[in-house]
FIKOLZA-1660 file (N, C-alpha, C; in steps of 0.1 Angstrom, whole numbers, plus 5000, padded with zeros to 4 digits):
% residues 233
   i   px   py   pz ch aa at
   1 6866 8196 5233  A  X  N
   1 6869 8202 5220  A  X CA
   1 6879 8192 5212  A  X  C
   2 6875 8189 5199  A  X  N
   2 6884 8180 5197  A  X CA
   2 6891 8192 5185  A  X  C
   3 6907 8186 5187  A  X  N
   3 6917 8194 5180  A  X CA
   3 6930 8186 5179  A  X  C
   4 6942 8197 5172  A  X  N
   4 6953 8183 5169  A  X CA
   4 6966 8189 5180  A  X  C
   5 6969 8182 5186  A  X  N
   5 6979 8176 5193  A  X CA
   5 6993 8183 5189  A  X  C
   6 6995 8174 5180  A  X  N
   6 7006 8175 5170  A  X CA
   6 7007 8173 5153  A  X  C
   7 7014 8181 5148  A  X  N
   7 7019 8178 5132  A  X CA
   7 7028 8173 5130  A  X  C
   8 7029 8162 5124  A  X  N
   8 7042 8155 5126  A  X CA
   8 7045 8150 5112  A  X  C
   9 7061 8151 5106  A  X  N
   9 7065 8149 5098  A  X CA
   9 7078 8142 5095  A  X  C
  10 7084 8130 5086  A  X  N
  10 7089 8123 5085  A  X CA
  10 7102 8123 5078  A  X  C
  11 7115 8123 5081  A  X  N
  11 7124 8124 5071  A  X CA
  11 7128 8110 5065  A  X  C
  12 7134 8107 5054  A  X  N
  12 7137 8094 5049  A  X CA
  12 7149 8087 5060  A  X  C
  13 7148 8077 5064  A  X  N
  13 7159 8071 5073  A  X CA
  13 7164 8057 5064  A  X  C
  14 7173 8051 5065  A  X  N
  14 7175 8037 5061  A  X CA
  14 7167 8028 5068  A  X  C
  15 7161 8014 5067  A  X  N
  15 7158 8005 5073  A  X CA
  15 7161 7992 5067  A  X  C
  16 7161 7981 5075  A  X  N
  16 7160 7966 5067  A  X CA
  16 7148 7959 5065  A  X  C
  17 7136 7967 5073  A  X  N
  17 7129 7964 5075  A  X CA
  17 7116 7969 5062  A  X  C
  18 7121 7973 5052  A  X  N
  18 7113 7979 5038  A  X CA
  18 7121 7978 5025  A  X  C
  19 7109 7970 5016  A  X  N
  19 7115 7964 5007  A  X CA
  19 7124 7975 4999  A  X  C
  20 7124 7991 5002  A  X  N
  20 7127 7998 4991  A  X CA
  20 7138 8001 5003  A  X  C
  21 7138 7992 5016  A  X  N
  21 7156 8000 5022  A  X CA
  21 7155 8010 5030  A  X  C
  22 7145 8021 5025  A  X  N
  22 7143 8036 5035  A  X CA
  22 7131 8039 5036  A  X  C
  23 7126 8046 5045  A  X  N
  23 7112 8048 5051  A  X CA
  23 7113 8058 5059  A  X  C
  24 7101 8066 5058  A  X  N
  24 7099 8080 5060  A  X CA
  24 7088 8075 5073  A  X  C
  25 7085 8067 5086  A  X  N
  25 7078 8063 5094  A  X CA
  25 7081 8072 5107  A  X  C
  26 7096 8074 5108  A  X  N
  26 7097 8083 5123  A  X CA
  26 7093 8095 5122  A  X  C
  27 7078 8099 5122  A  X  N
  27 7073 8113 5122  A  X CA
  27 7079 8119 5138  A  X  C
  28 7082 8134 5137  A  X  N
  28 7084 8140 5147  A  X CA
  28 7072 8151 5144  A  X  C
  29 7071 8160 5154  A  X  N
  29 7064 8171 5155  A  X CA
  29 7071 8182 5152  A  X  C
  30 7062 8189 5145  A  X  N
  30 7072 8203 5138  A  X CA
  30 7063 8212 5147  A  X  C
  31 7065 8229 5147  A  X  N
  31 7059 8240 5149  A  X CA
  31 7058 8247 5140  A  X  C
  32 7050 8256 5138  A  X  N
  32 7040 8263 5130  A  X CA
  32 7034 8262 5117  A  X  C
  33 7029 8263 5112  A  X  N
  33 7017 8260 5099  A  X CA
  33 7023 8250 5091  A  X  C
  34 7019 8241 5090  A  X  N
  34 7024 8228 5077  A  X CA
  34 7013 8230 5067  A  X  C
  35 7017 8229 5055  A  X  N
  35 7004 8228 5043  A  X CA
  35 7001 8216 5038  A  X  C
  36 6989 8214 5037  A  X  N
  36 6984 8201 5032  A  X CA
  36 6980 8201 5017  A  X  C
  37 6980 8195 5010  A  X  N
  37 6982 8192 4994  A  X CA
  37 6972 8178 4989  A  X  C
  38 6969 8179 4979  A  X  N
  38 6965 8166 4973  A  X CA
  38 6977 8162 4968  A  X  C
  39 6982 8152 4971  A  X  N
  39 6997 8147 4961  A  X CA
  39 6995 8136 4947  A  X  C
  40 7004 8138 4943  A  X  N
  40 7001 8128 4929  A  X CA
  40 7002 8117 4934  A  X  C
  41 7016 8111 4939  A  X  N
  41 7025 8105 4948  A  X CA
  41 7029 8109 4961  A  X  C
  42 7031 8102 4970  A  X  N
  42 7036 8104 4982  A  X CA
  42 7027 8110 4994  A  X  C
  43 7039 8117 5001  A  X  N
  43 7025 8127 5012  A  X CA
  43 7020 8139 5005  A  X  C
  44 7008 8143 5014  A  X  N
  44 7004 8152 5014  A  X CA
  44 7009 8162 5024  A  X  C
  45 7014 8158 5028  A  X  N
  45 7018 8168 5045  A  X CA
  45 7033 8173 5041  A  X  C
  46 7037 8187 5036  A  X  N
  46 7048 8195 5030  A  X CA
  46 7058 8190 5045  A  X  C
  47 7068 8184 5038  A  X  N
  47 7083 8182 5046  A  X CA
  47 7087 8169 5051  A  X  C
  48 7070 8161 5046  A  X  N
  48 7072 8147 5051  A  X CA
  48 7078 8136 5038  A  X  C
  49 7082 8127 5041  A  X  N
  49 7085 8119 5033  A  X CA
  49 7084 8107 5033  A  X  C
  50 7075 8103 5021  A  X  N
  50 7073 8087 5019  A  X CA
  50 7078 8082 5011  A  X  C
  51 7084 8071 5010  A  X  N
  51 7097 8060 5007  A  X CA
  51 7091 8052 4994  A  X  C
  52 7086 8043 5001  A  X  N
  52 7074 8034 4994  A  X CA
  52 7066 8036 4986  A  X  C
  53 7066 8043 4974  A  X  N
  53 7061 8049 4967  A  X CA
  53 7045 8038 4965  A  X  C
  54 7051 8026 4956  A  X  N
  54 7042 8019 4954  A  X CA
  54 7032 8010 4969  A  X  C
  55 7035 8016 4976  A  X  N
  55 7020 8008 4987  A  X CA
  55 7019 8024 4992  A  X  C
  56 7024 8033 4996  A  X  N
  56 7024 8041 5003  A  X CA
  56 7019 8054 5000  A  X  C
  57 7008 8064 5005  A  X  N
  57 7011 8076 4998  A  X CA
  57 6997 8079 4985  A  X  C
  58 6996 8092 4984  A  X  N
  58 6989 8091 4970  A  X CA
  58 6979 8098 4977  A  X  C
  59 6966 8102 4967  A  X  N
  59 6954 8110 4968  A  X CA
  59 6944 8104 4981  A  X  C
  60 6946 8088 4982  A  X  N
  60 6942 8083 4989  A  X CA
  60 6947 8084 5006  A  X  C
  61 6958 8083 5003  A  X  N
  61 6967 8084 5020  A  X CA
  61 6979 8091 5021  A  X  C
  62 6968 8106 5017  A  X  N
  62 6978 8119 5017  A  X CA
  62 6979 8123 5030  A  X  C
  63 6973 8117 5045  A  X  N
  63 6979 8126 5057  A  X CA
  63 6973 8112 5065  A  X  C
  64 6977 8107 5073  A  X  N
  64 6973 8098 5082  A  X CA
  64 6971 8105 5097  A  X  C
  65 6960 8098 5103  A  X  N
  65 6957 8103 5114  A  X CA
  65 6955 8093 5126  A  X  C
  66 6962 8100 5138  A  X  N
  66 6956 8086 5146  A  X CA
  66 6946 8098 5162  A  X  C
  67 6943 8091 5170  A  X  N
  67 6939 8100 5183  A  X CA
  67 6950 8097 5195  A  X  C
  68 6951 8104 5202  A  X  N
  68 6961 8108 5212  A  X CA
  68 6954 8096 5222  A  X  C
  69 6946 8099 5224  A  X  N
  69 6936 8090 5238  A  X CA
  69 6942 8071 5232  A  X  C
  70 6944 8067 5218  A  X  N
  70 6943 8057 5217  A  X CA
  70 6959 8052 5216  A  X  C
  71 6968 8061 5211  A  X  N
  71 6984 8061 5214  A  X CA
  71 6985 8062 5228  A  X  C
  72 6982 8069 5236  A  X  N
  72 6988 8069 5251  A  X CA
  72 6982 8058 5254  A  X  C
  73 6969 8045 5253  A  X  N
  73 6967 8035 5257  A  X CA
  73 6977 8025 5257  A  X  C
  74 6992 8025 5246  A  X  N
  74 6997 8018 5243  A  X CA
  74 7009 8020 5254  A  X  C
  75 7006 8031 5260  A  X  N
  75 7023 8038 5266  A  X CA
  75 7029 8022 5279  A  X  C
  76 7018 8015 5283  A  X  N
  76 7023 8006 5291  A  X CA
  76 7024 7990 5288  A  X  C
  77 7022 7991 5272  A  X  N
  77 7021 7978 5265  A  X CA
  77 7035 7976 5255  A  X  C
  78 7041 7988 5254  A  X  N
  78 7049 7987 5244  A  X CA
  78 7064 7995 5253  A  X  C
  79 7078 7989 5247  A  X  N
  79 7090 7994 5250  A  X CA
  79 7091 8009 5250  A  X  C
  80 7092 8008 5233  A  X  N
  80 7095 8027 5232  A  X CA
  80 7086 8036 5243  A  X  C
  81 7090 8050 5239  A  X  N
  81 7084 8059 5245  A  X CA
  81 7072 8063 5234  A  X  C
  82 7064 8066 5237  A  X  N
  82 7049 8065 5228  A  X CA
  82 7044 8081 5237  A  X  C
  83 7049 8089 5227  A  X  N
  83 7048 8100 5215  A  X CA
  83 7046 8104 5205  A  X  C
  84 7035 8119 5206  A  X  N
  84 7034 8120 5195  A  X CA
  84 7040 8118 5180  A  X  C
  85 7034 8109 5166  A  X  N
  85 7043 8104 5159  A  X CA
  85 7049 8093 5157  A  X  C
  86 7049 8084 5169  A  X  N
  86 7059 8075 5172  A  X CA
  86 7049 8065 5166  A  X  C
  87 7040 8063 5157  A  X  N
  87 7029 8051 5152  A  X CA
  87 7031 8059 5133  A  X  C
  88 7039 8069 5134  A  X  N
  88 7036 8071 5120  A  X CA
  88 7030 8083 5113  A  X  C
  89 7022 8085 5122  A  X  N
  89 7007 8096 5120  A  X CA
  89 7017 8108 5119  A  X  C
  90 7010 8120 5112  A  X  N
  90 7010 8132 5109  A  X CA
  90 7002 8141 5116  A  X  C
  91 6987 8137 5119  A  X  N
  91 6985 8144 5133  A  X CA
  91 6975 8133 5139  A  X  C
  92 6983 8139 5152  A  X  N
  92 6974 8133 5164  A  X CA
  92 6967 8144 5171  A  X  C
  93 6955 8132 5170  A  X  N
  93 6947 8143 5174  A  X CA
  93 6936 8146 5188  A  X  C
  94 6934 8151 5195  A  X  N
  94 6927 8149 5208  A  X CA
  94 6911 8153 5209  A  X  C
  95 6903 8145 5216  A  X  N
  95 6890 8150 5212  A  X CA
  95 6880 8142 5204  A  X  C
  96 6884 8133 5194  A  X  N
  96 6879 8126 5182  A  X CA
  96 6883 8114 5182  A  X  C
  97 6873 8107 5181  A  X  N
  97 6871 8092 5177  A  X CA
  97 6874 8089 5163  A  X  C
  98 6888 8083 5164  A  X  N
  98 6891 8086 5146  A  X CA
  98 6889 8070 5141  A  X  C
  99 6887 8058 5150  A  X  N
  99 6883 8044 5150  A  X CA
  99 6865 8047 5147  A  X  C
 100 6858 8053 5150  A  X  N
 100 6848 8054 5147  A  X CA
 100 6840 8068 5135  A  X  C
 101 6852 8069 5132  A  X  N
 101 6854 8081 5116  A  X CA
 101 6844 8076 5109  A  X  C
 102 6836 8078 5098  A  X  N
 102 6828 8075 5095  A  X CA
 102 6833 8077 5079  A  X  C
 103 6837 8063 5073  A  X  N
 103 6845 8065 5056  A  X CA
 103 6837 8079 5047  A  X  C
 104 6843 8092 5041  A  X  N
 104 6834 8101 5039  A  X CA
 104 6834 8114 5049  A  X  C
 105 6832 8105 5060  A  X  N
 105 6833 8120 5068  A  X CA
 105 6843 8131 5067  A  X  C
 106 6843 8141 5065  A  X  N
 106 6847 8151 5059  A  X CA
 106 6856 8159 5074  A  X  C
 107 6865 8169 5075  A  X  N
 107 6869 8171 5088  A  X CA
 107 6875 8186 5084  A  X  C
 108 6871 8197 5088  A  X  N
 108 6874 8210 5087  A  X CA
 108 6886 8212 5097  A  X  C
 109 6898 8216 5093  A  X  N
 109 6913 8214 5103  A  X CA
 109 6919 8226 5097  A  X  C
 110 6919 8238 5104  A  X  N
 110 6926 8247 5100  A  X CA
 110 6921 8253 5088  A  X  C
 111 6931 8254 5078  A  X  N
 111 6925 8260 5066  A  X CA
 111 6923 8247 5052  A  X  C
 112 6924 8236 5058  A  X  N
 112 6923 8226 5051  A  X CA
 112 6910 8220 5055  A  X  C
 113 6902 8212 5043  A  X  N
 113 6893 8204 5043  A  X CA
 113 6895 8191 5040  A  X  C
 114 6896 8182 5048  A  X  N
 114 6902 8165 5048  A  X CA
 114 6888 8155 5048  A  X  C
 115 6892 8140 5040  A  X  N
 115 6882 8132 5043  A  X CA
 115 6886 8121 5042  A  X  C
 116 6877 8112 5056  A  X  N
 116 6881 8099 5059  A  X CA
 116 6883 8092 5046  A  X  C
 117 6889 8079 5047  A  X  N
 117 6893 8071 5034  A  X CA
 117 6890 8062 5040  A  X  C
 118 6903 8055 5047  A  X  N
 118 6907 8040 5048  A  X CA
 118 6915 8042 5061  A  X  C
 119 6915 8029 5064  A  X  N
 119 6925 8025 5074  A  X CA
 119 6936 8021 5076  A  X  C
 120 6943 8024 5084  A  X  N
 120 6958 8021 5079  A  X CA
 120 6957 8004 5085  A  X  C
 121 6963 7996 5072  A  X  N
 121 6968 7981 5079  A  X CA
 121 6984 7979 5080  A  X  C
 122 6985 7972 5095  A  X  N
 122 6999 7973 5098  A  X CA
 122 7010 7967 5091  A  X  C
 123 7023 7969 5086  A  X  N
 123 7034 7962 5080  A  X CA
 123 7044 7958 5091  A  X  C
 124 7052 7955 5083  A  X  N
 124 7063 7944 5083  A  X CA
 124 7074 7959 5089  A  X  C
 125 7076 7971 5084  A  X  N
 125 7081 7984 5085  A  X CA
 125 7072 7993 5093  A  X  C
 126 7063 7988 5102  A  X  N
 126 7058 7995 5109  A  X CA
 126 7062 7985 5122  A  X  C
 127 7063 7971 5121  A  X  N
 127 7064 7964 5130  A  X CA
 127 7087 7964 5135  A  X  C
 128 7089 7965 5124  A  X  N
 128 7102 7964 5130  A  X CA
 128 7109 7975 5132  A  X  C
 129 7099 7990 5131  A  X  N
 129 7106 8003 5134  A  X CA
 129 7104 8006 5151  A  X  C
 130 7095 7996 5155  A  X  N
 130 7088 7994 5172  A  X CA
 130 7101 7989 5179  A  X  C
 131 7102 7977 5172  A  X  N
 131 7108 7965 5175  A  X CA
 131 7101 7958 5184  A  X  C
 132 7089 7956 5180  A  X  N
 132 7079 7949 5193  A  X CA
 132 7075 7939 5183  A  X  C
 133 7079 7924 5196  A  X  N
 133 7075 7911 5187  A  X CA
 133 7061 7908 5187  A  X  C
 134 7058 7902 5178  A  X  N
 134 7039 7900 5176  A  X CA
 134 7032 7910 5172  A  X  C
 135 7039 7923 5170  A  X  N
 135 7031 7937 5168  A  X CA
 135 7022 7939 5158  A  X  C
 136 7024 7932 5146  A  X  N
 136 7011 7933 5135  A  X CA
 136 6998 7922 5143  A  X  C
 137 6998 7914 5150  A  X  N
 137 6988 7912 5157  A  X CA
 137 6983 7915 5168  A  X  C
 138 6993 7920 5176  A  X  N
 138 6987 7931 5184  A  X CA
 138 6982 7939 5178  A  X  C
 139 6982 7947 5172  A  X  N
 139 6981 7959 5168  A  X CA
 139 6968 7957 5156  A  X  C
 140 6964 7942 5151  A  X  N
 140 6952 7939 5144  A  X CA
 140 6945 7941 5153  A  X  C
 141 6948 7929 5168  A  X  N
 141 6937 7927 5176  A  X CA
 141 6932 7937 5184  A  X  C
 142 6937 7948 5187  A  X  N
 142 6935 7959 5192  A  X CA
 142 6926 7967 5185  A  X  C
 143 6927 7968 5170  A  X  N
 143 6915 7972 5157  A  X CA
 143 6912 7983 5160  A  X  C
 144 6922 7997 5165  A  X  N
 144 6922 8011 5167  A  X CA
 144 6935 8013 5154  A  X  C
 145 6928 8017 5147  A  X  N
 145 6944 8014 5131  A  X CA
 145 6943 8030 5128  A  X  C
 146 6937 8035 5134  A  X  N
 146 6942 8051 5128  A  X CA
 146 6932 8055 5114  A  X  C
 147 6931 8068 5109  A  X  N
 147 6926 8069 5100  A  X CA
 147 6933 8076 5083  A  X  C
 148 6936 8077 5070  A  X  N
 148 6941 8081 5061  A  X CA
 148 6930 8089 5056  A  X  C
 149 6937 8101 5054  A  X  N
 149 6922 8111 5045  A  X CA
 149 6930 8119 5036  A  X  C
 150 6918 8118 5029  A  X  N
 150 6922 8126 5015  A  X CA
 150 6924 8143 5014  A  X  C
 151 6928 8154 5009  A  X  N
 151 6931 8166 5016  A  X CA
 151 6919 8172 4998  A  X  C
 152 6907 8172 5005  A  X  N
 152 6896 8184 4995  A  X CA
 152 6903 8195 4990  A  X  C
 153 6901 8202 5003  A  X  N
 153 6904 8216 4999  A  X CA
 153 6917 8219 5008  A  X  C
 154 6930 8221 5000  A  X  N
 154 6944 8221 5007  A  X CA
 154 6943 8232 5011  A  X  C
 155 6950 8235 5025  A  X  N
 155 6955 8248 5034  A  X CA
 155 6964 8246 5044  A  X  C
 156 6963 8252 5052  A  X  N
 156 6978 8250 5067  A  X CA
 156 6970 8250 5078  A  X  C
 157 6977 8238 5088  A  X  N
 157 6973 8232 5098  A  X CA
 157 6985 8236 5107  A  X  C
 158 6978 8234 5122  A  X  N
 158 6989 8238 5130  A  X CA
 158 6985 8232 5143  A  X  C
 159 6996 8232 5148  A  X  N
 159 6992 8227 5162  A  X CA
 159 6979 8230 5174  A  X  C
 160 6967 8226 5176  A  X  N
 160 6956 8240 5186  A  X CA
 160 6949 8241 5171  A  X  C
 161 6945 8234 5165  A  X  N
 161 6936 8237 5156  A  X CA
 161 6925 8228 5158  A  X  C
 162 6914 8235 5158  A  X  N
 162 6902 8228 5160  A  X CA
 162 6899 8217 5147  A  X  C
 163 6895 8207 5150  A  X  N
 163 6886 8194 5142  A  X CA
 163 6874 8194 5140  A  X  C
 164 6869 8201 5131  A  X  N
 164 6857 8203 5130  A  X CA
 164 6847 8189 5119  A  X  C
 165 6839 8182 5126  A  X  N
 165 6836 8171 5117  A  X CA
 165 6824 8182 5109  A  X  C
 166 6822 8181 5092  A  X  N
 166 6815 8193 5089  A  X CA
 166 6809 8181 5080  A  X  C
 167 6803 8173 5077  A  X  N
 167 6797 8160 5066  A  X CA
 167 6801 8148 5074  A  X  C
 168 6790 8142 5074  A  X  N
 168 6790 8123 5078  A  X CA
 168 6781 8118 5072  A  X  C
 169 6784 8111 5063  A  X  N
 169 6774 8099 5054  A  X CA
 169 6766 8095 5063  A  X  C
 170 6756 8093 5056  A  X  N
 170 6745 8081 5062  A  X CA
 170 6745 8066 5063  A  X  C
 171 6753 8065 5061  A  X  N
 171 6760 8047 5053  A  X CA
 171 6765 8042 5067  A  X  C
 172 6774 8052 5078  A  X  N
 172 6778 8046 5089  A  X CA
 172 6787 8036 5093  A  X  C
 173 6795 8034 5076  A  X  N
 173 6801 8023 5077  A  X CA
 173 6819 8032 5081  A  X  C
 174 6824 8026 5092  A  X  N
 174 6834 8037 5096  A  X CA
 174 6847 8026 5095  A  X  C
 175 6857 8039 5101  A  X  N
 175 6872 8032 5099  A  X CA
 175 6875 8020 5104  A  X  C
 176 6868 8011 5118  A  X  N
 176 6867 8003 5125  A  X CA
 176 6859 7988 5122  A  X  C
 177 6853 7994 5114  A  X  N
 177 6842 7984 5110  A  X CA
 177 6851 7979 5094  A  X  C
 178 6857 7986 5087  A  X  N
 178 6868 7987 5075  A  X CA
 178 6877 7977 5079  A  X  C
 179 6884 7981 5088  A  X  N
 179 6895 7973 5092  A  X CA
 179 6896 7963 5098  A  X  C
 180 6884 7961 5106  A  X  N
 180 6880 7944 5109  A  X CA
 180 6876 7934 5099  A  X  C
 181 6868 7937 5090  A  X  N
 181 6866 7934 5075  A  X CA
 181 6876 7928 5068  A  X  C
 182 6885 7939 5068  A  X  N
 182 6901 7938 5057  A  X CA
 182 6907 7929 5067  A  X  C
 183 6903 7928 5076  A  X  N
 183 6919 7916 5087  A  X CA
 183 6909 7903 5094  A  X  C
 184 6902 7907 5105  A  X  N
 184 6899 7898 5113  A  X CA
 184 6886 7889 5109  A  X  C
 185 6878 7897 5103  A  X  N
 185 6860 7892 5106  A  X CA
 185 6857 7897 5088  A  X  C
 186 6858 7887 5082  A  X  N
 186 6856 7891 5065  A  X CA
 186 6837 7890 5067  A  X  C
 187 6835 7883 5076  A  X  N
 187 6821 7886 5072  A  X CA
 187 6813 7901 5070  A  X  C
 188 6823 7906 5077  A  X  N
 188 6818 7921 5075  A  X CA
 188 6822 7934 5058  A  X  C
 189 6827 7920 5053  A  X  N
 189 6831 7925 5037  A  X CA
 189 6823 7933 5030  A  X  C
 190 6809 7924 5032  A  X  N
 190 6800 7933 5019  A  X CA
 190 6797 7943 5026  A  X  C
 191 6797 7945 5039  A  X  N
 191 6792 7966 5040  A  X CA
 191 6802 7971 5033  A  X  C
 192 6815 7968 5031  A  X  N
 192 6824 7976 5020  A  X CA
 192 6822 7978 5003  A  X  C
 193 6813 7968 5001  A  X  N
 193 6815 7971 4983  A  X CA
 193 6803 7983 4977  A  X  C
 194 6795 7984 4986  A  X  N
 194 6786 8003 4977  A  X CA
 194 6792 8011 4985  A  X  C
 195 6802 8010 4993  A  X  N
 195 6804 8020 4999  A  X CA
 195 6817 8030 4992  A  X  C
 196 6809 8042 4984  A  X  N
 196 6813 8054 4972  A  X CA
 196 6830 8057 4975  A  X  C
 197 6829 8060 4988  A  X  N
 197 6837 8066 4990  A  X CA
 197 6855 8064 5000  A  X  C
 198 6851 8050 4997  A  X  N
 198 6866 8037 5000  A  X CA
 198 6874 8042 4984  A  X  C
 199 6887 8037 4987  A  X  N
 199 6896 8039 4978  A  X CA
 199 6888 8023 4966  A  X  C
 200 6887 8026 4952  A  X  N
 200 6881 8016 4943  A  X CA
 200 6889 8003 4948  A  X  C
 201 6902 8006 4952  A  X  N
 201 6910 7993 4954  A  X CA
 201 6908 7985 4966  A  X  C
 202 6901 7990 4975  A  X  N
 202 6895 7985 4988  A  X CA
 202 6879 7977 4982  A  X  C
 203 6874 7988 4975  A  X  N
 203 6859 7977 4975  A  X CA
 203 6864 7965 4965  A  X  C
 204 6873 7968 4953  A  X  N
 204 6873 7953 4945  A  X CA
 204 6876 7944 4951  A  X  C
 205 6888 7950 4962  A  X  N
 205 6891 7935 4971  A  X CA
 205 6877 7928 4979  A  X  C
 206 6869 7942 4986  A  X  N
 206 6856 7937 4991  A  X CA
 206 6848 7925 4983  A  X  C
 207 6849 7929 4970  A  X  N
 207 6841 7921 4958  A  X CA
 207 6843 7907 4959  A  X  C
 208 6858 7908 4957  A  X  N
 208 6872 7895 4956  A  X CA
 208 6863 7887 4966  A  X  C
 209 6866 7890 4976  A  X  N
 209 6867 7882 4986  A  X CA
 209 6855 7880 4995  A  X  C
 210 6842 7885 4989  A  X  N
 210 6831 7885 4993  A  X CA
 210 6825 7868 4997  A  X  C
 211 6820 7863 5002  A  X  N
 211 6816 7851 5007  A  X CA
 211 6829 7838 5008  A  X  C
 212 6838 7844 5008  A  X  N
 212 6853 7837 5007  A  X CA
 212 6858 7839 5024  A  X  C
 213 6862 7825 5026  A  X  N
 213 6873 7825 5038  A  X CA
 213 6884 7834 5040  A  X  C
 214 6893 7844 5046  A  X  N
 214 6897 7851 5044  A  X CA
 214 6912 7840 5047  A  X  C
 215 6922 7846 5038  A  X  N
 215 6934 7834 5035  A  X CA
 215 6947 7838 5040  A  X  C
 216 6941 7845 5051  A  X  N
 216 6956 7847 5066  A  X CA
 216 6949 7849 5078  A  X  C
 217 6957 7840 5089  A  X  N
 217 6955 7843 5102  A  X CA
 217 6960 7848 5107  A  X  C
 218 6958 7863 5111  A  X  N
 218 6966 7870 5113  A  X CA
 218 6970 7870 5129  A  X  C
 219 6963 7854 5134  A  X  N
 219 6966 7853 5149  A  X CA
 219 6972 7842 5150  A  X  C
 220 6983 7839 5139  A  X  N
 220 6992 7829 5140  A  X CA
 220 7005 7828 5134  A  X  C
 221 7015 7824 5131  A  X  N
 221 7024 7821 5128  A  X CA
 221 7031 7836 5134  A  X  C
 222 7042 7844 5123  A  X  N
 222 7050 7855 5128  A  X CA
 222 7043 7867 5122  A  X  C
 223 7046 7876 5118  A  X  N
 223 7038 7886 5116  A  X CA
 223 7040 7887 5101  A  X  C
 224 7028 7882 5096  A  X  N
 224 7032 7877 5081  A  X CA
 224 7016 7882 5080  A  X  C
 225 7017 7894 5069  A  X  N
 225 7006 7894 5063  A  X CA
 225 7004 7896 5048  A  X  C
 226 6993 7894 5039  A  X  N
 226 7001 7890 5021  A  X CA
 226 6998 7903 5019  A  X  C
 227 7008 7907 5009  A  X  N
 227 7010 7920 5002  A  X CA
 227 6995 7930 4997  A  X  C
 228 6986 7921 4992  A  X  N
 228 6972 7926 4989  A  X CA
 228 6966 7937 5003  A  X  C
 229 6975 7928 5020  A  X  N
 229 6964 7937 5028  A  X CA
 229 6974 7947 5030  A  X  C
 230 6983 7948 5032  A  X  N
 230 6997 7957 5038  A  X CA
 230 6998 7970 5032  A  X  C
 231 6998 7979 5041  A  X  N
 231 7007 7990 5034  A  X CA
 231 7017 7990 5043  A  X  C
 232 7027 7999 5034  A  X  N
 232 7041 7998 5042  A  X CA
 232 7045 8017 5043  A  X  C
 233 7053 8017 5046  A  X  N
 233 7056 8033 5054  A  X CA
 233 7071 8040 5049  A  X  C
% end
């Protein structure tokens, strides 16, 4: 049965590691019903807080999601303790292949109706809240990046809530195939540009940079990626 783990929510902390100073990244788990929203700005997930107004947040990446099965793979690769939350997400979830989400797919969670978007690409504020060196390339090459969905129809989620996938496009083009595109393997660009239901700012880039060399190696130098691929937290 696939269902969610945990709800997990962010308070603003200081950091050096975000151009705006503070970041709302150390999600913890809360207990009982959190409500989900379309937001203008920011989260969608009531109590959480995003910092970064301008990369972070919005109609597009009002609740981020990762799978529990693909966080506990990290538990022996990385320092911290790797817990629910500890990557960012709001829910983790068990049960569901959220690397193989299908952009569109739609997800019945409680009394909310959610839908895949996009992928989350790793920062500079995701990498130094770890403090794990090489982490934006680990964490490319690894190409399990979690998923961002849009909240349809807002309600309250809770911990032990079923995942119901209720819509999957025919298109097949999923969160995994997105995010190798945007980072590692641009040849896989143009399955991004008809595809309806990416954020418009994902397919123009698809457009951009359609039969073009992609102009970062994201398996060299320090963990430097240009502002166009990055979101920050």
């Amino acid at each position: 049965m696939s269902a969610l783990m945990s709800v997990n929510v962010g308070k603003a902390t200081a950091t050096e590691h975000s151009e705006v100073a503070v970041t709302g990244i150390d999600k913890r788990p809360v207990e009982g019903p959190v409500r989900l929203d379309v937001p203008v700005e920011g989260s969608g997930v009531a109590g959480d807080d995003v910092c970064d107004l301008r990369n972070h947040g919005g109609p597009d990446q009002a609740v981020y999601a990762f799978a529990w099965e693909d966080l506990s793979s990290w538990s022996d690769r990385i320092a911290v303790e790797v817990r629910p939350g500890v990557f960012g997400e709001n829910l983790t979830t068990v049960g569901i292949d959220v690397t193989g989400a299908v952009i569109g797919e739609r997800w019945r969670v409680g009394g909310a109706l959610l839908e895949v978007s996009v992928p989350r690409i790793p920062c500079r504020t995701f990498a130094g809240f770890l403090g794990e060196r090489g982490w934006i390339k680990r964490f490319t090459e690894d190409a399990r990046p979690g998923a961002y969905l849009r909240v349809i129809e807002p309600g309250e989620v809770r911990v032990g809530d079923t995942v119901e996938i209720v819509r999957r496009p025919a298109h097949g083009v999923d969160i995994g195939t997105v995010f190798r595109a945007l980072t590692r393997e641009p040849e896989l660009l143009p399955k991004l540009v008809d595809i309806e239901e990416l954020p418009e700012e994902t397919r123009n880039k698809a457009r951009r940079r359609t039969g073009m060399a992609v102009d970062v190696d994201l398996a060299s130098g320090p963990d430097a990626v240009p502002d166009r691929l990055r979101d920050a937290d």
